[in-house]
N, C-alpha and C positions, 0 to 999 in steps of 0.2 A: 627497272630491275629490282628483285626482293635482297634485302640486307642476307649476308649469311648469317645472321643471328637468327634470322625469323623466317627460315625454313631449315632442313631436316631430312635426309632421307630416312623413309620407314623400316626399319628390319622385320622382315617379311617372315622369317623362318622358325618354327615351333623351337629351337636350339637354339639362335641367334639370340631371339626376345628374351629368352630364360635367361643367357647368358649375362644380357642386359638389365636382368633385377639382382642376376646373382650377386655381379661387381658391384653394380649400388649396395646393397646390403653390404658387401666389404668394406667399401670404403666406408659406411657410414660407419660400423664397428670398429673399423679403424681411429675415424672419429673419438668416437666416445671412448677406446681406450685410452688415446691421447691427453684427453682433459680431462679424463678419471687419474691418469698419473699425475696431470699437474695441480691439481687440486689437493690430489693426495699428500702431495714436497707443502703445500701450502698450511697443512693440517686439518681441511677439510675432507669431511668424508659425504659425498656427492650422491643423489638419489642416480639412479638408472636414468629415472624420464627425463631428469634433469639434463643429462647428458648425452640424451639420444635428440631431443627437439632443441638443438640449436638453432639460430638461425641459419647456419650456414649446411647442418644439414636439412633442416625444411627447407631449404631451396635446392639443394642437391635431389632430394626424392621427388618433390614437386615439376623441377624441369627435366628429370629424365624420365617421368611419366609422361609428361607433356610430349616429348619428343617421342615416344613411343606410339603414343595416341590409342585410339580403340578402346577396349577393354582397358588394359593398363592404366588408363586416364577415368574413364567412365566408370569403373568396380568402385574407386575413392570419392566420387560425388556419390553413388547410391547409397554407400556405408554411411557417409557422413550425415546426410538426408534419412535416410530410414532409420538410423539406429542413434540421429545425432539427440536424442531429449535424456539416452543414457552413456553417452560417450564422456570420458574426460576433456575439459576443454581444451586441453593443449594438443590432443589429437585430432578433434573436431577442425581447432583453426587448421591444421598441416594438411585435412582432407578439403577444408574448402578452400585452398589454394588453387586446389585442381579444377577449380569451375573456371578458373581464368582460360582463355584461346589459347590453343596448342600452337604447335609450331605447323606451318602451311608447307605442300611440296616444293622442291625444286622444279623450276620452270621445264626441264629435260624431262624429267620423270609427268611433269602433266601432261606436257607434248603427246608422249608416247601414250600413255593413257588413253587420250582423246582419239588419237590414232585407232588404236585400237578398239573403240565403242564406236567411231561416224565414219573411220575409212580415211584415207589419204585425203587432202584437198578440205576438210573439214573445213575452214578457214575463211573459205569461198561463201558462207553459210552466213554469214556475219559480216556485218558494216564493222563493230568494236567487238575486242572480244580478246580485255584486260589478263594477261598474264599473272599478274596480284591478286589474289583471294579480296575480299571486303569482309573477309571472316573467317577463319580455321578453327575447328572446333574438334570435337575427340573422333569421330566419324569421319567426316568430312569438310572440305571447305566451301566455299561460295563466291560465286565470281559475277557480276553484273555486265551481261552485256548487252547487246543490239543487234538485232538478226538483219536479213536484209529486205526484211519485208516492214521492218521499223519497227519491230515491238521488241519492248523492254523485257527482257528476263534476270530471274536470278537463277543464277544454277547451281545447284549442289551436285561435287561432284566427289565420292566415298574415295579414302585412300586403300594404294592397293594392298593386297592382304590381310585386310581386316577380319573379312568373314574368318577367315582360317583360325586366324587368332583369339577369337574370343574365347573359347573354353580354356585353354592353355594360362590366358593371359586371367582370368576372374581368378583361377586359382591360385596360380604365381605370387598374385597382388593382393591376394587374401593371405598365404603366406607371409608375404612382406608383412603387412599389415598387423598378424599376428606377432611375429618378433619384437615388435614394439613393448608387448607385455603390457599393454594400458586398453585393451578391452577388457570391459567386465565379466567377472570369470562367468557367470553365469550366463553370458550372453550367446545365442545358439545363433552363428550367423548363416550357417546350410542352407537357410530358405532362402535370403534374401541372396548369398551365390546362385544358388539353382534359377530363381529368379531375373538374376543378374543378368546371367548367359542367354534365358529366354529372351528377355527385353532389348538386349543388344543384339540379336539377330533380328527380332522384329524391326528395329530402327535399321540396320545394313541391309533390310530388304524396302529397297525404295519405291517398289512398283506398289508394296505393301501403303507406303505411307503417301502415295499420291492417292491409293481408294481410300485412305482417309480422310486427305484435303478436302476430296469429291465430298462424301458422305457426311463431313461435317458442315461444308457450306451447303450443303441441303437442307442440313435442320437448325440454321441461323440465315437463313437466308432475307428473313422478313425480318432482323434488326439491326436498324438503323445507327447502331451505336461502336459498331464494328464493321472493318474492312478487312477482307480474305484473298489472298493470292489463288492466281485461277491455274489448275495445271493445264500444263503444256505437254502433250502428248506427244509429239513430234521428236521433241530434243531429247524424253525422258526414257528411261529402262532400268534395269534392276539396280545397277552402281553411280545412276545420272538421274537426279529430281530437278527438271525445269519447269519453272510458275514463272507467271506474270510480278514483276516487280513492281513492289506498293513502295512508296516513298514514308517517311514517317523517321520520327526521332527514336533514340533509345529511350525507355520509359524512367530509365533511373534520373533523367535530364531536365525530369520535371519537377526536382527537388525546389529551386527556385522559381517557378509557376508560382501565380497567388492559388493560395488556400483553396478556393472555389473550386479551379479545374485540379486539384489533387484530390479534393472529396471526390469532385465529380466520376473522375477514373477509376480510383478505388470503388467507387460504389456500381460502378459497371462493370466493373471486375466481380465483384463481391457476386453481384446480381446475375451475370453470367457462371458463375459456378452451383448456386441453385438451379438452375435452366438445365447444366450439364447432366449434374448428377438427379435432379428430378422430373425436369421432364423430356429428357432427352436420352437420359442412360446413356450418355457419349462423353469422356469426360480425357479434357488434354491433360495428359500427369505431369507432365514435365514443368517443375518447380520455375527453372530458368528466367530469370527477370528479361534475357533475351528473347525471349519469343513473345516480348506485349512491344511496339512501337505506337509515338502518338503521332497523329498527322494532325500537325497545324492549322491548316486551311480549311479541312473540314470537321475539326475536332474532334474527331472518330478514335478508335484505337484498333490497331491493324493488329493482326492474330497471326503466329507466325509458328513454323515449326510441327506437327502431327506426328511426328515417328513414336512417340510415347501414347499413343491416344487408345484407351480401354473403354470396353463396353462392361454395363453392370445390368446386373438382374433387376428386374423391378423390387423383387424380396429385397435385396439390398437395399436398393435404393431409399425404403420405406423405414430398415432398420434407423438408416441414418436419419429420415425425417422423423420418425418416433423419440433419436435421444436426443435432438435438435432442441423436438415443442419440450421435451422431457424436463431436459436444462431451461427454456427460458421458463418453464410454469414452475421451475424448483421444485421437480417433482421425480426425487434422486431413482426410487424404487422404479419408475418407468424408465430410467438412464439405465440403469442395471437390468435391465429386461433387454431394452435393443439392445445393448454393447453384449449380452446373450447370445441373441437372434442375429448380430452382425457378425456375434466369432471372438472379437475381444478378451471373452473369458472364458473360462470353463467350469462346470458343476462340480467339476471334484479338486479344481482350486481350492485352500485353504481359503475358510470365510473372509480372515482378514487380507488374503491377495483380493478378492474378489471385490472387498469393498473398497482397497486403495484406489483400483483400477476404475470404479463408478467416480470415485471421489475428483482422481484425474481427466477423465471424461467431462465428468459435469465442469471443471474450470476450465475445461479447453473452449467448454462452450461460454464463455465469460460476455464476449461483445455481444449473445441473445438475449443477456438478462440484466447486465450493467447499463447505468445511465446510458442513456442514447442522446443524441450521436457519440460513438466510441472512438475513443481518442486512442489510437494504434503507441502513438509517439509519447504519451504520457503514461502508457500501464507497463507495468513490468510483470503481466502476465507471460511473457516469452522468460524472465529466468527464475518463474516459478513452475513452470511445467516443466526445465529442467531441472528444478532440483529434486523436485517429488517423480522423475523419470528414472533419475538418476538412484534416489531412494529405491525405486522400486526394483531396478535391475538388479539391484544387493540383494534383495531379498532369495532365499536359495529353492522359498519352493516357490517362486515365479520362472518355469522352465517353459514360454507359452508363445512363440511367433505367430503372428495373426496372419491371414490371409492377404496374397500379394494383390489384392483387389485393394483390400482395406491401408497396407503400406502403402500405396501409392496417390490411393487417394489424402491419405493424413499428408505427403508430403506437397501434394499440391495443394493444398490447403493451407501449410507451412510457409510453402513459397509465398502464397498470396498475407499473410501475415507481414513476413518480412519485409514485403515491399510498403505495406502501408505503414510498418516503421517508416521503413527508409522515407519515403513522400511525406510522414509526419501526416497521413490524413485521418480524417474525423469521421466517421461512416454510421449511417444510421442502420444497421444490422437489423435490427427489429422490424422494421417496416420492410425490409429487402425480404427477409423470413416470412413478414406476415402470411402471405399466399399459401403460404403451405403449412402455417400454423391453427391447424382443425382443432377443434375441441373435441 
């Protein structure tokens, strides 16, 4: 049986949910009147932010987003991820709260669920067939079982109401959000909402994300270096994604691995994201350290998750390997041409937005042109692209969101940054590049 801590029923209702951010926001204001008065008896006179990110209310907004799940949960990793190089830190850390596992349904409410998609007797379909998630996430959860035909599955199965929710809840939690008072004034976040709402219907359409499994194990099929879960056609439909269950570790668990096999994955990593975006134009976005597992036995890295997964133009494609060679040949004036041609800027930007924006470009691309093998865990190029992100967002004639092709990609690129901190690996970038670096 699941703890009642770590499950939740959903509130299903466009009213309900609302009602459910409104009281948050109360009480949190409640909050910080509270310890705005006692600070005040004390003779201090207390900033706003100070007072609104306690700990006690980042964990109040945090778990009742969680418990919300959907949108509600999901709108706070994309802000924090697309917008995090010009976010204040203190808001950044409260949004990446929300990447932690949601709360999972109660076992009634899956029951009837299930009911409701296989028909009465379901049950009968399966040798095992765990009642406890092995995972809850903003979407959905995932349950590992055994059919009776002996194949292993994992199933993701969507909680209910979500679809309905999601315009409702981006907005809502954009409002939240805003109240905070600690986005940059200048920050336009319209696109990345509009965006939002797009993205989270495409992931709550699961029939959607099994032609992606398909279509992506099409065009990795011939390397060796990854393993792919196969759909299951059978168990699956628009609110149920059933694949074959790959075994494998979480990839954070390789912190302690020698050195060797952490290069080695990050650099199959690394090397895998060139392939995506250049010759494949298929490219998984989703940041999530959850969606890389390592399988031990065959020391492969299992690939996991597709609901995020974008297709690029080739023009695209070409901008980015243009500022790529651009950056490693230190050749700024060819950076400022693709970040052009990719969208990044605009012609009637003021010159000096125009050239901060090359300037931040070209360090982003740092591991193409710094000593190789690049050492993730020793450069503190991560808190300098946010401070010159953060410079830039001040800036008032920088009014300019880029294209949700181009956020999405920076943020899976991000993701793959952060993890080669976190693994502490060394990665020979330049040679992973070479291939596509033409003269």
């Amino acid at each position: 049986m699941q703890k009642k801590s770590d499950t939740a029923s959903i509130p299903k209702s466009r009213l309900s949910r609302f009602s459910k951010l409104s009281s948050l926001a109360g009480r949190v204001a409640g909050n910080m009147l509270a310890g705005g008065a006692s600070e005040l008896i004390q003779g201090n006179r207390p900033k706003i932010k100070d007072l609104l990110l306690t700990p006690s209310n980042v964990m109040r907004v945090a778990d009742q987003l969680a418990q919300m799940r959907g949108a509600a949960m999901k709108v706070g990793q994309m802000i924090s991820m697309d917008a995090g190089d010009m976010l204040p830190a203190e808001l950044a850390d409260l949004l990446a709260r929300l990447r932690s596992d949601a709360k999972s349904m109660p076992e009634k409410e899956l029951i009837g669920l299930l009911e409701a998609q296989w028909g009465e007797g379901w049950q009968k379909k399966f040798i095992q067939f765990p009642l406890q998630p092995i995972a809850a996430a903003s979407i959905g959860q995932v349950h590992k079982v055994i059919t009776q035909d002996l194949k292993r599955l994992a199933v993701k199965i969507q909680y209910p109401g979500i679809k309905q929710s999601i315009n409702s809840d981006v907005d809502n939690v954009a409002t939240l959000i805003k109240m905070t008072g600690l986005l940059p004034k200048g920050l336009d976040i319209k696109p990345l909402l509009a965006e939002a709402k797009k993205q989270l219907h495409d992931e709550a359409d699961y029939e959607l994300e099994g032609r992606y499994l398909d279509k992506y194990a099409a065009v990795i099929e011939n390397d060796d270096a990854f393993i792919m879960p196969v759909l299951d056609k059978e168990f699956s439909s628009d609110t149920i994604l059933a694949m074959s269950f790959v075994d494998g570790l979480p990839i954070e668990q390789l912190i302690d691995a020698p050195q060797e096999t952490r290069d080695q994955v990050m650099s199959q990593l690394m090397r895998l994201f060139f392939k995506e975006l250049f010759d494949f134009q298929l490219v998984q976005t989703d940041p999530n350290f959850a969606n890389y597992q390592y399988d031990q036995e065959t020391q492969k890295i299992v690939l996991l998750d597709f609901g995020a997964t974008r297709t690029y133009t080739s023009q695209m494609a070409e901008g980015y390997r243009q500022l790529m060679q651009g950056a490693s040949q230190h050749n700024k004036e060819m950076v400022r041409q693709a970040i052009l041609d990719i969208g990044l800027i605009r012609l009637d930007l003021p010159e000096n937005v125009q050239q901060n924006i090359t300037n931040l470009a070209y360090m982003a691309c740092e591991p193409l042109y710094a000593a190789s093998p690049y050492d993730f865990a020793g450069s503190d190029l991560s808190s300098r692209l946010q401070q010159q992100g953060m410079q830039l967002g001040l800036e008032k004639q920088y009014a300019h969101t880029p294209s949700a092709n181009a956020i999405f990609l920076h943020r899976k690129l991000g993701g793959l940054f952060l993890l080669a901190i976190k693994l502490k690996a060394k990665v020979d970038m330049q040679s992973l590049f070479a291939p596509y670096n033409e003269a």
